[in-house]
C-alpha positions, 0 to 999 in steps of 0.5 A, a space after each residue: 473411563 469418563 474424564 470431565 473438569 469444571 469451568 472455574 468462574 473468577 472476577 477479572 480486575 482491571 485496576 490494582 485497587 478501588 477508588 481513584 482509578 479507572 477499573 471494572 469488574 464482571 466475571 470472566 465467563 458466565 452460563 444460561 439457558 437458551 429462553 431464559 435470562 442471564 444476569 451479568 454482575 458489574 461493578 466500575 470505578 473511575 478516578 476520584 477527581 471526577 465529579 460527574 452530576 449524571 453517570 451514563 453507560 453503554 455494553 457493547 457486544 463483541 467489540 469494545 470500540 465504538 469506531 467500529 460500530 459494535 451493536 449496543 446492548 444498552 444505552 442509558 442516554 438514548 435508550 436505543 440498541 441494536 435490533 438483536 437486543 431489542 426487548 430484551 436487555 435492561 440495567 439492573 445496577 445502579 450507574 450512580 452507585 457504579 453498579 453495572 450489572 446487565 440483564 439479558 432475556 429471551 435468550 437465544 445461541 446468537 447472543 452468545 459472545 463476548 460484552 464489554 462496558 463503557 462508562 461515560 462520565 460527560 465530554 472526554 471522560 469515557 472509558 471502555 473496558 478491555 477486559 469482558 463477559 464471555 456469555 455461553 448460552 447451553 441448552 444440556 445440564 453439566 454433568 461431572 463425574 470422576 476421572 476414573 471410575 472403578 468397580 467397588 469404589 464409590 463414586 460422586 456424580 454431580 449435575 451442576 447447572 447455572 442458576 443467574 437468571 433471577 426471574 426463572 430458577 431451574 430445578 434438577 432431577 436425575 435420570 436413569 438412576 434406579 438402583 444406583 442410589 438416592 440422589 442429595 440435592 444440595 442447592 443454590 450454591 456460589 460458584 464466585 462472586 457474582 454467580 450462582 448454580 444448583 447443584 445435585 449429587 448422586 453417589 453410588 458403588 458402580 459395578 461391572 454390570 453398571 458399565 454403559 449405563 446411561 446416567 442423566 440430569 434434566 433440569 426444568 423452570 417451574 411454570 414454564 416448558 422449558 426443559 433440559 437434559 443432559 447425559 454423563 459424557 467427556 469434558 474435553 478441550 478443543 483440538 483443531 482437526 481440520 484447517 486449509 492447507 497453505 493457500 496461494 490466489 490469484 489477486 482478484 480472486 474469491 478465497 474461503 479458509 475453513 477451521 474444524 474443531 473437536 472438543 465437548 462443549 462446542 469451542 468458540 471458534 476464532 479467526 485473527 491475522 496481526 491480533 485482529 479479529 476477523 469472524 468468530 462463532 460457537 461452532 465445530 466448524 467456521 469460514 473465513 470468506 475473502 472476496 476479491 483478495 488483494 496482496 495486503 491480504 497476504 499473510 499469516 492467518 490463525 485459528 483459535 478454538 477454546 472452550 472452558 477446558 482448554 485451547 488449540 491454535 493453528 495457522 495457515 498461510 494465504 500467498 496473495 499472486 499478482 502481476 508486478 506493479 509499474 516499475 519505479 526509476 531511482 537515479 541519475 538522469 543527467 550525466 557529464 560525460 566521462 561519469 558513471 551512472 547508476 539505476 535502480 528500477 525496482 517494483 513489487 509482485 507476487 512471485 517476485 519478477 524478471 527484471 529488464 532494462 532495454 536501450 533500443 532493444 538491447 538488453 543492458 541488464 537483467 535479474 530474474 525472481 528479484 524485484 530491484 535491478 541496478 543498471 551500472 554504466 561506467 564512464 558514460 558516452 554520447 552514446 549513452 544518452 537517450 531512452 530506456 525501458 524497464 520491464 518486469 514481468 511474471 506469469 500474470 502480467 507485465 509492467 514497464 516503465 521508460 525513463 531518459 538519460 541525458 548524457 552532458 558533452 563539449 562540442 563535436 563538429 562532425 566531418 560532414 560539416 562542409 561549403 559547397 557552391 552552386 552557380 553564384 550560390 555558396 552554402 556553409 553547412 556546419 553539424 554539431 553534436 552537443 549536449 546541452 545545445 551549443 551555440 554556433 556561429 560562422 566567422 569569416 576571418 577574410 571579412 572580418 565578419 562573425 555570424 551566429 544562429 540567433 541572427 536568422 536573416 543569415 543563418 537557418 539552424 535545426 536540432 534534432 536529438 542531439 544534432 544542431 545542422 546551422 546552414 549559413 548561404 551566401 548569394 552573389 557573383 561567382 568569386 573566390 570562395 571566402 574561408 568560413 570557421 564554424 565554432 560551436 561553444 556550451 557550457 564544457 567547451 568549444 570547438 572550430 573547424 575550418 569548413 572544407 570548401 566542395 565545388 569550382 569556385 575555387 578555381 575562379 581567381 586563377 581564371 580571372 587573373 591579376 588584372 581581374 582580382 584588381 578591378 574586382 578589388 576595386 569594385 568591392 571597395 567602392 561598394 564596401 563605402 556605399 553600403 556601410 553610408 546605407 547601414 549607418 540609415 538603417 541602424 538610424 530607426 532599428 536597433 543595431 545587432 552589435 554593441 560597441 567594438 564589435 566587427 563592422 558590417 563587411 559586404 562578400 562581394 557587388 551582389 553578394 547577400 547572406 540567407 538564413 533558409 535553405 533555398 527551400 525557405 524564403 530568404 530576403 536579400 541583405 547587404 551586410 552582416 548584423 
């Protein structure tokens, strides 16, 4: 049994109604010969107000967006078009009378597609037409016989072919019908508006004995030696049979996705991702070639194959892998301490990553196959503070990325803090952990005398991480060792400490005696008028250290002099204190 249907033709209308709205009409599908011509009908409108003095158009193959650069058909402007069409396509129609009827000659299979029209009425009054022609070029005539064909039972069999080439008219004979009957030719019908083909019937009693008898139709162009045949056979829409499984590549990597589709005629053959036509042919099988895939080619891909029986759709999914991106660090960087910090390191990668955060080589947290990691750290400490790293990592690649957390502190003076004598050298060392950098100063409560790090004639400071080492030295003649307060202060609080005094020199006035501390007191007096007179002319031609009710200037001793450097470091010698 033969089961065969026909391709019904019928006018596609964009606008509800003529005259006053943008709108065309043209056949949806239309049929030709290969090495004929083919005319396809045409008729626009555009909205009344629009007075254009010239009408212009252009048809377009395959797409209907001049952005992506279809090949023009026809161009009533210029006169120029694509290289495929050279030579062989011409307006019948008439723009002036919205008439856009397009022909098409010399025709060969890689002109079969889809045609769209655009008006152009002059400066932004253009339009393109969505809907369009979907041209078929055959090259066998359509022959269409009963669903069922049964003995005894009279049965019509007709050979239909299309018939919209105005410069050639096909003529039908049927073959291989001895014995079966005198055929009717019924002629040059409208099969819709617009489109036309010949028709020839054949009726006949089919018989047992007539079963596999091979019943043809042959057209043929007078004048020419052009010549179709075509047999008796099934009619059948598509069915994809062949299609790649889901596929998973390597970024970088060269991918071909394969569709195969069984049907009678050939179906056009259609691959699309998001609504996006991507490659498109009239073939029982058609590649989708990707050539160095990226993850934003990942996704669904799907196969359309139709033809004028019927459709068939299926999908494949493509699984794009690749190593993660570098990690990106959301966050508090800057913390008061006692507060809690959160992290978030998150990236992308395919399949998704192991997700690390490290400090100093120790994991602090850890997600495996997530692509975001939450770092919490409650109630933050000096300890807190300093560099992390965020690593993720697949099998195809690791990333990271290294970010700081400040941790924000009141002073600590640690107990390493501490004076220390040499010979007639005294040094006060004073350590402060802070966050931010505190400023630190000596004050000397027997002297009556506050110096800070600012004032480098006396005090040489280092930071290092979040450390700031001050040493202030004092030189002179061995004598009792003053008391020395380090008090370090920032923006949450201050701290003193009353440095531990390390050496002999605090055995120097029990040796001395009463009668020594007296002269020595005396000394420290007269020296004490003559440096303050040798101040009051210095301050003269610089400008002085302290403003008005700070502490006076007060010597340490008869040669005492207060250095800023280690003794590794240069230092002058001064009398007195800024």
């Amino acid at each position: 049994m033969i089961f065969l249907t026909t391709l019904p033709l019928f006018w596609i209308m964009i606008s509800a109604s003529r005259g006053g709205h943008w709108g065309a009409w043209m056949p949806s599908s239309i049929s030709a010969f290969e090495g004929t011509c083919v005319s396809i009908p045409c008729r626009f409108d555009f909205p009344d107000e629009l007075r254009p003095a010239v009408v212009h158009g252009v048809w377009y193959f395959n797409s209907p967006y001049p952005k992506n650069y279809p090949p023009v058909v026809f161009k009533s402007r210029t006169q120029v078009v694509h290289e495929s069409f050279q030579g062989r396509s011409r307006l019948l129609g008439d723009l002036g009378l919205r008439n856009c009827t397009l022909l098409l000659s010399s025709l060969s299979p890689e002109l079969g597609g889809k045609y769209y029209f655009r008006g152009d009425l002059g400066g932004y009054n253009q339009y393109t037409f969505s809907e369009h022609s979907v041209l078929d070029i055959i090259n066998t005539p359509n022959i269409v016989v009963p669903p069922e064909v049964v003995a005894g039972s009279e049965v019509e069999v007709s050979c239909m072919v299309p018939d919209n080439c105005p410069e050639l008219r096909p003529e039908l004979s049927w073959l291989g019908h001895e014995g079966l009957g005198e055929p009717a030719v019924l002629g040059r019908l409208r099969e819709d508006e617009g489109t036309w083909v010949q028709v020839s019937l054949l009726h006949f009693v089919p018989t047992r004995e007539a079963n596999g008898h091979r019943l043809g139709c042959q057209a043929s162009f007078p004048n020419t030696t052009l010549q179709f045949e075509g047999y008796a056979d099934v009619k059948y829409p598509p069915v994809i049979v062949e299609m790649n499984a889901s596929v998973e590549a390597i970024e970088g990597s060269h991918v071909s996705l394969l569709c195969g589709a069984d049907s009678n005629p050939l179906p056009l053959l259609t691959w699309m991702r998001d609504g996006t036509v991507l490659r498109e042919a009239v073939a029982e099988s058609l590649f989708l070639d990707l050539e160095e895939v990226t993850p934003a080619e990942d996704g669904v891909y799907a196969c359309l194959a139709e033809n004028a029986y019927g459709q068939d759709n299926r999908t494949v999914g493509l699984s794009v892998m690749y190593a993660p991106r570098k990690p990106m660090v959301n966050g508090t960087m800057v913390a008061v301490e006692g507060e809690t910090v959160s992290i978030l390191c998150s990236t992308q990668s395919n399949p998704d990553p192991i997700l690390t955060i490290f400090k100093e080589k120790q994991i602090l947290a850890t997600v495996i196959y997530e692509s975001e990691l939450q770092l919490e750290l409650p109630a933050v400490t000096p300890e807190d503070d300093g560099e992390y790293w965020c690593v993720a990592e697949n099998q195809y690649g690791q990333r990271a990325t290294t970010f700081n957390l400040s941790v924000e502190f009141a002073p600590v003076i640690l107990l390493e803090s501490h004076c220390a004598a040499a010979r007639d050298t005294v040094q006060c060392l004073c350590v402060v952990k802070s966050n931010p950098e505190p400023s630190v100063a000596f004050e000397l409560p027997s002297r009556n005398v506050t110096v800070n790090e600012t004032e480098r004639e006396f005090v040489y400071s280092e930071r290092s991480g979040l450390l700031l080492t001050s040493i202030l030295t004092l030189r002179g003649q061995a004598q009792a060792p003053p008391r020395v307060i380090c008090t370090a202060h920032n923006l949450y609080g201050t701290k003193s400490l009353e440095l531990p005094f390390q050496g002999a020199h605090r055995l120097m006035w029990a040796k001395i005696g009463p009668v020594g501390a007296v002269v020595a007191f005396a000394i420290l007096i007269a020296i004490v008028c003559y440096i303050t007179q040798t101040r009051r002319k210095k301050n003269v031609t610089e400008s002085p250290s302290f403003s008005a009710g700070d502490n006076p200037p007060v010597l340490f001793s008869s040669d005492f002099r207060i250095s800023g450097a280690p003794e590794k470091y240069e230092s002058r010698e001064v009398s007195t204190l800024e």
